[in-house]
N, C-alpha and C positions, 0 to 999 in steps of 0.2 A: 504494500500500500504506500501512498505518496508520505512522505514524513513531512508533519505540519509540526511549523513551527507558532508556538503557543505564544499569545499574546495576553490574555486573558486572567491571568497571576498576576497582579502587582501588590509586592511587599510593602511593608512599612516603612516610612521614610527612614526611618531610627535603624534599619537593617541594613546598610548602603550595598552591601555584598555579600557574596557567596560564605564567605567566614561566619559572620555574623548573623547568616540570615539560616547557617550550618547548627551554630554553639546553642547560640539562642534557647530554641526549644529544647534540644537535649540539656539542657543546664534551667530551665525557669519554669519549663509547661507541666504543671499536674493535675492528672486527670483521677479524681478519687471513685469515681461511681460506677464502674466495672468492679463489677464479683463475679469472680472464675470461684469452679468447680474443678478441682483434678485430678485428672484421671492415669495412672500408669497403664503403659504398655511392653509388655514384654517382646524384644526383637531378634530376630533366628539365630542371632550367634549372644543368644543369653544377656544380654546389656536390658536397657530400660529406655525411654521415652517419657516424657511428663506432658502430657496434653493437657491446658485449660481450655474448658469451655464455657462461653457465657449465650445465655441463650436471648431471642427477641421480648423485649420490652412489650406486654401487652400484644400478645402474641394472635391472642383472638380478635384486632382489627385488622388481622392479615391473613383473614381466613382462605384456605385455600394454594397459599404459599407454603412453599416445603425448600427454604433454601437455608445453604450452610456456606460459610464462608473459610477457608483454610490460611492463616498469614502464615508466610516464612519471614523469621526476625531477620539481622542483620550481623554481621562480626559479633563476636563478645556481648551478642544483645541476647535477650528471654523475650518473654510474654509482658513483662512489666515495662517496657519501654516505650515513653513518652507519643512515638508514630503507631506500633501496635495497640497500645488503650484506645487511642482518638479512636483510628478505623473501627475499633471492636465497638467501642462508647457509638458511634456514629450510625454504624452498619445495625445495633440491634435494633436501637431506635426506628429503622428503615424496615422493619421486618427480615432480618437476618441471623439467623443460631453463628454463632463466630467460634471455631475450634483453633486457638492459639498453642500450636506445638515448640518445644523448646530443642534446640538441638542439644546432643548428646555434652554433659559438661554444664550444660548452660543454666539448668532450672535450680540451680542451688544446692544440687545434689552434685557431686562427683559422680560419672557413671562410669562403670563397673569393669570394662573392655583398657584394654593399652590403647586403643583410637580413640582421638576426638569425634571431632565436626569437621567439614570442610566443604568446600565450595560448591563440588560436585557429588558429596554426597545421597543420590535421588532414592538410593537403594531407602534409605530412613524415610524421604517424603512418599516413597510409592508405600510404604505401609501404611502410614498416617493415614493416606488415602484412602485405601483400601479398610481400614480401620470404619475409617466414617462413611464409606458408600454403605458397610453393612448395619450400621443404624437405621437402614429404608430411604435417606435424603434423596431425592426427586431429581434435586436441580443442586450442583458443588462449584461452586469459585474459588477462583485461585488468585491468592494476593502476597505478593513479594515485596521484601526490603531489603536494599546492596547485597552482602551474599543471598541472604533468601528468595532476592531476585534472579541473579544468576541461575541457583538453583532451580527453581518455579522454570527458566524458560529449556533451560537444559532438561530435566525430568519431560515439560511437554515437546521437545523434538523428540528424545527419543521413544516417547511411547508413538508419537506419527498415528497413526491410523486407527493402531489397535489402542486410542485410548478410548477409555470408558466413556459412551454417549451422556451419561449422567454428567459428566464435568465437562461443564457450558461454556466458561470465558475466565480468562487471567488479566490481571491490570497488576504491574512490576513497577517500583519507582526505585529510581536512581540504582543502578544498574552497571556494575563493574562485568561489563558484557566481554573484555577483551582484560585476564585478570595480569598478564604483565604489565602492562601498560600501566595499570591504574595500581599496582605493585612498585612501579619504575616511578609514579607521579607522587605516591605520600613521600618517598623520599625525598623530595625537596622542603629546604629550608623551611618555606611560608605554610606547610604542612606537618612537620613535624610533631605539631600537638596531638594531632590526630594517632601516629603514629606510637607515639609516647603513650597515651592511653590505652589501646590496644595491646599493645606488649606488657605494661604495667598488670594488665588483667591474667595474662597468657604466662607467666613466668611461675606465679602461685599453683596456676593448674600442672605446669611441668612439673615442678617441685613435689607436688602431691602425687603425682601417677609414677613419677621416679623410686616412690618410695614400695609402691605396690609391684612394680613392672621394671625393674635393674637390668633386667636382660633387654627392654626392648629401648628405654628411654634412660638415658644420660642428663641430670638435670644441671653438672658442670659443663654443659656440652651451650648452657644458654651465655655463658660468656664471650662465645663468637657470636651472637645473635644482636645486631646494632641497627637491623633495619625488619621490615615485616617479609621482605625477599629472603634476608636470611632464615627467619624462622621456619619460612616454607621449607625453602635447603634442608635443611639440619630437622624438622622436627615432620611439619605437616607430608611431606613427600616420601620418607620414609615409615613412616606409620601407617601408610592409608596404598600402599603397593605402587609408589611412582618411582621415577628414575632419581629425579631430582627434580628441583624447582620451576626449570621451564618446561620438563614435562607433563607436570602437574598442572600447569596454568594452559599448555597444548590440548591435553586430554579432557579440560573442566569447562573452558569458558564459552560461554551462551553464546558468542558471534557465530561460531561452531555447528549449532544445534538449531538454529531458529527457521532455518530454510523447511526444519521437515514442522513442523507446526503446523496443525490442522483446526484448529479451536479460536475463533477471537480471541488476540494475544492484543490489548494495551500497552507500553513501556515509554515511562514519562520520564526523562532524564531534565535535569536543569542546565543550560548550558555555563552557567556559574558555578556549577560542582564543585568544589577541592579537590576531592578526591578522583573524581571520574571526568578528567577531561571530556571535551566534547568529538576530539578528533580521534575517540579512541571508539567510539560506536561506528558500528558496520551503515554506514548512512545507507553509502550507495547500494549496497545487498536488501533491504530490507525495502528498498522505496521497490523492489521485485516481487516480493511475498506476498501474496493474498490474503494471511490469514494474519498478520502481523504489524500494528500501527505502531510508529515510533514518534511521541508528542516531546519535541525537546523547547522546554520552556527556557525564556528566558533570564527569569528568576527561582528562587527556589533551594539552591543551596544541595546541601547532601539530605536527605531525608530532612528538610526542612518545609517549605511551602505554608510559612505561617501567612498570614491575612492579614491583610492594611485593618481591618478594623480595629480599634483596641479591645473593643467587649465581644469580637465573633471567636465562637467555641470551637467550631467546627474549621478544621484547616481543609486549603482550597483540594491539596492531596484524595482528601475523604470528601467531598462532594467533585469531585473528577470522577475518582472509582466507580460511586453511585451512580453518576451518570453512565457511564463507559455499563456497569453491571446490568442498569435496570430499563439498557434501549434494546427494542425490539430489531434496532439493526445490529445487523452482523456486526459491523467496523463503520 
């Protein structure tokens, strides 16, 4: 499909850029009025999964609806994070049951395996999946945040054809679709904060799986670890059966996967990202795809998209979705 460029976003003055328009919410937005239920699930090589679910708000003005909504978080992110609450807070409201999954590591529990999480992980999303198709849900969407996006559009290339008719349409925001690149871009200077806080989280969890797992993880081994490249190197590539670092980002990343996509696929990148440049998405590929729309706004931030209003709740992120979910057209 043609890739439009979004006009329709405009931030707060007080947000001038991509940084700020990135920190912001992740540092001030809380959202109290989502209550998760949650639910374990058990996964084929014996680890666990933590699923929260929150279901539609006055469910009975929506009679007739049978929809469930699936996010994938983000890096170092869970279910509690500030762009996950909105959509789920937003989406119930709208008539939507929201099944917020935590990647392995993530839910506050250490899980149980010498692997983490990682990018391409789908083997974990296609349970989840399959998990919630067998509740009866009618109608399943799919909704992604930076890795959980990656992953979201990677898991629907390769299911192509043979995916389940039950699962309708995906909307993916901000989007490390090509993951060297946007590997090669936190490294810079003017990003580093970014950088710094993801590793600051990842260090604790080595240390911990180092203690259970000696044969497979070395946790003196994080003192060559000075960028998120080398983590991949040294930790995430050899745990999870890659070569090394840029085969891992070869074998993972969504620019890869999105041609075989068969499903109304959304992906709203910002063209102010930090993290995910804009010259790092497949423009020219995707303006080919049928089933694949790429909205690259031109505000917005990394999982940011707050709203010029001062008192609007609702970020412009989660009424795009809703749009994008609840049109009768295709794309």
């Amino acid at each position: 499909m043609p890739v439009v460029r979004s006009s329709n976003h405009n931030p707060p003055f007080w947000l001038p850029n991509g940084h700020l328009q990135t920190i912001y919410p992740a540092l001030f937005r809380t959202i109290n009025s989502v209550d998760y239920q949650r639910e374990r699930i058990v996964t084929p090589d014996h680890d666990f999964l933590d699923l929260d679910w929150s279901l539609a708000v006055n469910k009975q003005d929506f009679e007739g609806k049978n929809n469930l909504v699936i996010l994938s978080h983000g890096l170092e992110g869970n279910s509690t994070r500030q762009y996950i609450l909105g959509m789920v807070r937003f989406l119930n409201a709208e008539g939507y049951d929201c099944l917020a999954w935590n990647f392995r590591s993530c839910s506050g529990e250490m899980n149980k395996t010498s692997r983490f999480y990682h990018s391409g992980a789908t083997e974990d999303l296609d349970l989840v999946i399959r998990y919630a198709l067998e509740k009866g849900y009618s109608n399943i969407d799919l909704v992604g945040f930076s890795l959980g996006g990656n992953l979201t559009l990677k898991y629907l290339g390769e299911e192509n054809i043979k995916i389940d008719p039950r699962i309708k349409k995906a909307v993916v925001f901000s989007v490390p679709m090509d993951l060297k690149a946007c590997s090669l871009e936190i490294v810079k200077p003017q990003n580093r904060i970014y950088q710094s806080r993801f590793l600051n989280t990842l260090k604790p969890k080595v240390d911990q799986k180092a203690v259970y797992f000696p044969g497979d993880i070395n946790s003196s081994d994080f003192k060559f670890v000075n960028t998120l490249y080398d983590f991949d190197d040294i930790f995430t590539a050899p745990l999870h059966g890659f070569q090394n670092a840029d085969h891992y980002y070869e074998m993972c990343s969504a620019k890869f996967f999105v041609k075989n996509i068969t499903i109304p696929t959304l992906i709203v990148n910002a063209a102010n990202d930090p993290i995910v440049p804009e010259n790092s998405l497949p423009v020219e590929l995707i303006d080919t795809f049928p089933n694949v729309l790429l909205e690259i706004s031109a505000f917005g931030g990394h999982c940011g998209f707050r709203p010029s209003g001062l008192f609007q709740t609702n970020y412009w992120s989660e009424l795009r979705a809703l749009e994008f979910l609840g049109s009768q057209m295709l794309l």
